[in-house]
C-alpha atoms as an extended CHARMM CRD file, in Angstrom:
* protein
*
       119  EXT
         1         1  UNK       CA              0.0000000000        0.0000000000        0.0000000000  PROA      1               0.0000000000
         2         2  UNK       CA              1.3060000000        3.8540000000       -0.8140000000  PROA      2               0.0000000000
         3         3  UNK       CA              1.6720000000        6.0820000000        1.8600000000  PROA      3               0.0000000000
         4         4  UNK       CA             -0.5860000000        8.4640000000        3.3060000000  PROA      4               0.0000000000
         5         5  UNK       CA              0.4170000000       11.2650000000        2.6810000000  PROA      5               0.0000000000
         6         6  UNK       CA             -1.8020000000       14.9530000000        3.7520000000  PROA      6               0.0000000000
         7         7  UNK       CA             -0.3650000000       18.4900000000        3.1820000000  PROA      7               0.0000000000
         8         8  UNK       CA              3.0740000000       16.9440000000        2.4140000000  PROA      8               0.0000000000
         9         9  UNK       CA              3.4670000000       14.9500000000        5.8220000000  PROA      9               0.0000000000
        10        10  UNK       CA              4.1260000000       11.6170000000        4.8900000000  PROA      10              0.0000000000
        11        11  UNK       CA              2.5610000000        8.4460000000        7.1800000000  PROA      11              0.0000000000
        12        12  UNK       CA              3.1670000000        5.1290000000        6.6670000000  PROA      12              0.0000000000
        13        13  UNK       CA              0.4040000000        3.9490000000        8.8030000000  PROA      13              0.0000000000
        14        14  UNK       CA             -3.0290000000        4.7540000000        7.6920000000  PROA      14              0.0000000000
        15        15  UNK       CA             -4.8310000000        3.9810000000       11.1740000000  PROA      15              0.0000000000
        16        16  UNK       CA             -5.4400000000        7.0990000000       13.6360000000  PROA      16              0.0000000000
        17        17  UNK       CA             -6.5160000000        6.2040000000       17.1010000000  PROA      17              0.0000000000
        18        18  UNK       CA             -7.9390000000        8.3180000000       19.2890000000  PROA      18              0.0000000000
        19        19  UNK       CA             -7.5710000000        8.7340000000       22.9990000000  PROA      19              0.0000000000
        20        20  UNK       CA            -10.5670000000        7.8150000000       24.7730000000  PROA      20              0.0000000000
        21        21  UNK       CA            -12.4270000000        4.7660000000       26.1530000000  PROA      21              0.0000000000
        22        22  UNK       CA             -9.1110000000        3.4600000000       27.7440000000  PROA      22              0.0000000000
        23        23  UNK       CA             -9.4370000000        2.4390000000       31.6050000000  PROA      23              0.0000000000
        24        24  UNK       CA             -5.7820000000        4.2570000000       32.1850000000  PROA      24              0.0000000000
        25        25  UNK       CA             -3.5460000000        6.5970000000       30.5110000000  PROA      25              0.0000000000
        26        26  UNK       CA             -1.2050000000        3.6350000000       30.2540000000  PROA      26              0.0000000000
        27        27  UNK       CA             -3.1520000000        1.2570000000       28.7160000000  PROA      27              0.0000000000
        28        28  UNK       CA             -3.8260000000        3.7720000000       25.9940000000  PROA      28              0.0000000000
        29        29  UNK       CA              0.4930000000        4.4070000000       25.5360000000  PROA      29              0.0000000000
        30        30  UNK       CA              0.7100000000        0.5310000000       25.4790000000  PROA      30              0.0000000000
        31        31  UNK       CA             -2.2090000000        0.0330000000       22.6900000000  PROA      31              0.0000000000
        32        32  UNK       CA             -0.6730000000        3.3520000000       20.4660000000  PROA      32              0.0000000000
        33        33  UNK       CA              2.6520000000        0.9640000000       20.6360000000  PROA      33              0.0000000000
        34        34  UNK       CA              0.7040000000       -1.9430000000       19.5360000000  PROA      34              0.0000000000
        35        35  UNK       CA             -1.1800000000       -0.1510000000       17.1610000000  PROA      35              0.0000000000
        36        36  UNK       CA              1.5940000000        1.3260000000       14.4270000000  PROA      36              0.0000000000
        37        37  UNK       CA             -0.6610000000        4.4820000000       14.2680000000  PROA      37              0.0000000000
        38        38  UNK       CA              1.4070000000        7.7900000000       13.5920000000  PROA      38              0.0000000000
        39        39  UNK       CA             -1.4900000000       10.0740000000       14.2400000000  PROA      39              0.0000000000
        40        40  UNK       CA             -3.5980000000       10.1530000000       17.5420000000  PROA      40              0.0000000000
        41        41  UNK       CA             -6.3460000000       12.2110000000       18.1600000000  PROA      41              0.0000000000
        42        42  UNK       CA             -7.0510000000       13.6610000000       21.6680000000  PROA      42              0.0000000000
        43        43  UNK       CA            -10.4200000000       15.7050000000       22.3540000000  PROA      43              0.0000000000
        44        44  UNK       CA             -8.7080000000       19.1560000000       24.7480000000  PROA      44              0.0000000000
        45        45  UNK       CA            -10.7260000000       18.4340000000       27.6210000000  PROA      45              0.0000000000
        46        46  UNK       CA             -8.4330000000       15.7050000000       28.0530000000  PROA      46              0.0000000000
        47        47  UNK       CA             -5.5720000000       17.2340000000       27.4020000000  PROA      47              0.0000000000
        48        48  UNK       CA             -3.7760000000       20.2180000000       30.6220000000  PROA      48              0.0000000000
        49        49  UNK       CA             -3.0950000000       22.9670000000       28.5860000000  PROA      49              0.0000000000
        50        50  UNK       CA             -2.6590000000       24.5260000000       32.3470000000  PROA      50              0.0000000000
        51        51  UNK       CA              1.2050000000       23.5100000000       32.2640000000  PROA      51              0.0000000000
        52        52  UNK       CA              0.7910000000       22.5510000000       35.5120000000  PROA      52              0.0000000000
        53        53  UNK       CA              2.2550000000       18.6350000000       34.3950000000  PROA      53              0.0000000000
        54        54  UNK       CA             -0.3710000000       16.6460000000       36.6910000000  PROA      54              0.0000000000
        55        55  UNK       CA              0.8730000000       12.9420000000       35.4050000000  PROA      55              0.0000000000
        56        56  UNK       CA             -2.3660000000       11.6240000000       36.4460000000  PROA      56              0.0000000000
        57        57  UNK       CA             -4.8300000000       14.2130000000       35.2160000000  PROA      57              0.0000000000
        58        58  UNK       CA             -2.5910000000       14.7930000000       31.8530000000  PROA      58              0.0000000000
        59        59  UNK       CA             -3.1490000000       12.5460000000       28.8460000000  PROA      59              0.0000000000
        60        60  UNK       CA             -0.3480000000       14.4590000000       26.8260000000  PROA      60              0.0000000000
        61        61  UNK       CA              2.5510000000       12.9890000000       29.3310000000  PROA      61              0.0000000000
        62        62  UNK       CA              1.8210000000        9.7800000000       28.2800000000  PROA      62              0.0000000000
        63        63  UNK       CA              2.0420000000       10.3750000000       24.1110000000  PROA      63              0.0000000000
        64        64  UNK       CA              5.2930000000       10.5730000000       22.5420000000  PROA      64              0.0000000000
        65        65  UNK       CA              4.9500000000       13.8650000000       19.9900000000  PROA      65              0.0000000000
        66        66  UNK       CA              8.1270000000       12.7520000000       18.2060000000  PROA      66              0.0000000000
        67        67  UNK       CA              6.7170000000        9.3620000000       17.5660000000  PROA      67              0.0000000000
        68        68  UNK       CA              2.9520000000       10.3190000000       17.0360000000  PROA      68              0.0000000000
        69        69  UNK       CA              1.2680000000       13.2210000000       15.1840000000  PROA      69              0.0000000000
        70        70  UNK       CA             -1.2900000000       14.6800000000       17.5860000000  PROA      70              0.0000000000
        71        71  UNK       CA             -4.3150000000       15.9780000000       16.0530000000  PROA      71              0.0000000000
        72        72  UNK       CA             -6.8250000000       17.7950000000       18.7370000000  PROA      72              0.0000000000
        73        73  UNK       CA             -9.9520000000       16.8350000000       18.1360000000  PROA      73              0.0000000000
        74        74  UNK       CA            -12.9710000000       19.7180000000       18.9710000000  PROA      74              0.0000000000
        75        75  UNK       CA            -15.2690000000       16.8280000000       20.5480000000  PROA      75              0.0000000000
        76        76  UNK       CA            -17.3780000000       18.8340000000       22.7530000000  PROA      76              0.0000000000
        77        77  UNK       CA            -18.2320000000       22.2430000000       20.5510000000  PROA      77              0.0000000000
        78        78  UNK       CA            -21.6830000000       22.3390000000       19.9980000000  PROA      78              0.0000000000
        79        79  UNK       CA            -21.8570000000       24.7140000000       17.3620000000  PROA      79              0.0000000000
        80        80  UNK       CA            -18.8800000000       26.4830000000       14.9210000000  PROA      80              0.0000000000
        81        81  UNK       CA            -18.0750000000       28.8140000000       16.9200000000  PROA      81              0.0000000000
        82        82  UNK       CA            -16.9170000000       26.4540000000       20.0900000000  PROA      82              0.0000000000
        83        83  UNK       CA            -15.1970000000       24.5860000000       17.6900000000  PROA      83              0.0000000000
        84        84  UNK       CA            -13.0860000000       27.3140000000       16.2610000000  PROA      84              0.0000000000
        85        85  UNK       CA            -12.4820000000       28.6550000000       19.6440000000  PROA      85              0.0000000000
        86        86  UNK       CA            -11.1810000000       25.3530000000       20.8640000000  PROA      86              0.0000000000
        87        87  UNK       CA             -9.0610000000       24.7420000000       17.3450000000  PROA      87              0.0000000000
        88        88  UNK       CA             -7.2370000000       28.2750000000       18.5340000000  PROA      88              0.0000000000
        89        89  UNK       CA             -6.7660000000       27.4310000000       22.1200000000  PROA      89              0.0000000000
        90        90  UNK       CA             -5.0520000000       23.9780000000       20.8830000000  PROA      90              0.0000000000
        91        91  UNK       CA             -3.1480000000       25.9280000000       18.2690000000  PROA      91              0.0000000000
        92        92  UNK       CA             -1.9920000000       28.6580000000       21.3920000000  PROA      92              0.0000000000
        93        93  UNK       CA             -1.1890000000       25.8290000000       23.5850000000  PROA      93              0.0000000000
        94        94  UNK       CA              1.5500000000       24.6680000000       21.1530000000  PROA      94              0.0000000000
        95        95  UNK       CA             -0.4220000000       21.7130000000       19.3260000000  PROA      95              0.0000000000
        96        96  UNK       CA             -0.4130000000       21.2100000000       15.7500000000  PROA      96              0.0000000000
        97        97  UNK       CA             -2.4280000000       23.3720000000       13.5590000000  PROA      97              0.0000000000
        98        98  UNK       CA             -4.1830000000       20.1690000000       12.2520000000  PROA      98              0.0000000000
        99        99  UNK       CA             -7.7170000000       19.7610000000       14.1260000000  PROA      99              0.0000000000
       100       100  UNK       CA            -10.0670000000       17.0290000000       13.9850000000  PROA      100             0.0000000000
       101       101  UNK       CA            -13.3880000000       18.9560000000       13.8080000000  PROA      101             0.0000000000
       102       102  UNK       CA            -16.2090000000       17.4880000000       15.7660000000  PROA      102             0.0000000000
       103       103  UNK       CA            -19.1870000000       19.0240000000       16.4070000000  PROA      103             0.0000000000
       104       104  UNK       CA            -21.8460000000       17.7050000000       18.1020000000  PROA      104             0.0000000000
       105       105  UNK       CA            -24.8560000000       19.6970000000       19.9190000000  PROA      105             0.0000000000
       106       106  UNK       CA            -26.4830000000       16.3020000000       21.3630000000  PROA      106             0.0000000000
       107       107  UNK       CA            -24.3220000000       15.1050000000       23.2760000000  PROA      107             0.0000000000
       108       108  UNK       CA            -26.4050000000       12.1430000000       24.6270000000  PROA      108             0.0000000000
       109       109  UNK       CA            -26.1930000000       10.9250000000       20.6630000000  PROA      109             0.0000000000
       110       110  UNK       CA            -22.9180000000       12.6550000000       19.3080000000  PROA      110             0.0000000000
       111       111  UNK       CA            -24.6370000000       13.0050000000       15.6780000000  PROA      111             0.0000000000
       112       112  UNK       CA            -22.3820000000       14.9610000000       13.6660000000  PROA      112             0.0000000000
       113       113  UNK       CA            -24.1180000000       18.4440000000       12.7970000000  PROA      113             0.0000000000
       114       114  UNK       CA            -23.2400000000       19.0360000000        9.0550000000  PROA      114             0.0000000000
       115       115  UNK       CA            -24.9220000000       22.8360000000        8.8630000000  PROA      115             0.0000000000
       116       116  UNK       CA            -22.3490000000       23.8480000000       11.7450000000  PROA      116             0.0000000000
       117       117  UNK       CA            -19.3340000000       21.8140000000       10.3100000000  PROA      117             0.0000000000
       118       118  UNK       CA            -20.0470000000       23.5120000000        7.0340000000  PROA      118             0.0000000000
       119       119  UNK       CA            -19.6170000000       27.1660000000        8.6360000000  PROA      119             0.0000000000
């Protein structure tokens, strides 16, 4: 199979895996080791942006930036303008300016809302 490549960044695994549903922050390293993804997606209200480095409370100590590309995820935003709002505070916090846009105004469902993702 070719590589994946997206705005010039080259991947040679095609799989991203995202962050939640693990029962600990090191079950989740141990299955993006298992995995081969490159890219890992991580929703920010996971993620201390506070730089306050709380190993038990911070997802990002146990992800490996020069091993994985981390894509922030805007799971949460219920409309565009949360989303955007979150995409910048990712962006300020020193995360990649590549965002997985999410947005989901049930969040009992999470139903994608394709009017908002449009905007």
């Amino acid at each position: 199979m070719s590589p994946l490549v997206i705005a010039g960044r080259t991947f040679r695994s095609r799989l991203m895996l995202g962050t939640g549903k693990f029962p600990s922050n090191e079950s989740m390293r141990d299955a993006l080791d298992a995995s081969g993804a490159e890219i890992v997606t991580v929703a920010l209200r996971r993620a201390d942006l506070s730089g306050n480095h709380d190993p038990y409370a911070n997802i990002l100590e146990f992800i490996d930036p020069s091993r994985y590309l981390l894509l922030p995820n805007t799971s949460g935003a219920m409309n565009a303008e949360e989303a955007v709002r979150l995409a910048r505070l990712a962006a300020a916090a020193g995360l990649p300016k590549w965002v997985k846009l999410e947005i989901h105004p049930d969040p009992t469902w999470l139903l994608p809302d394709p009017i908002e993702t449009l905007k």
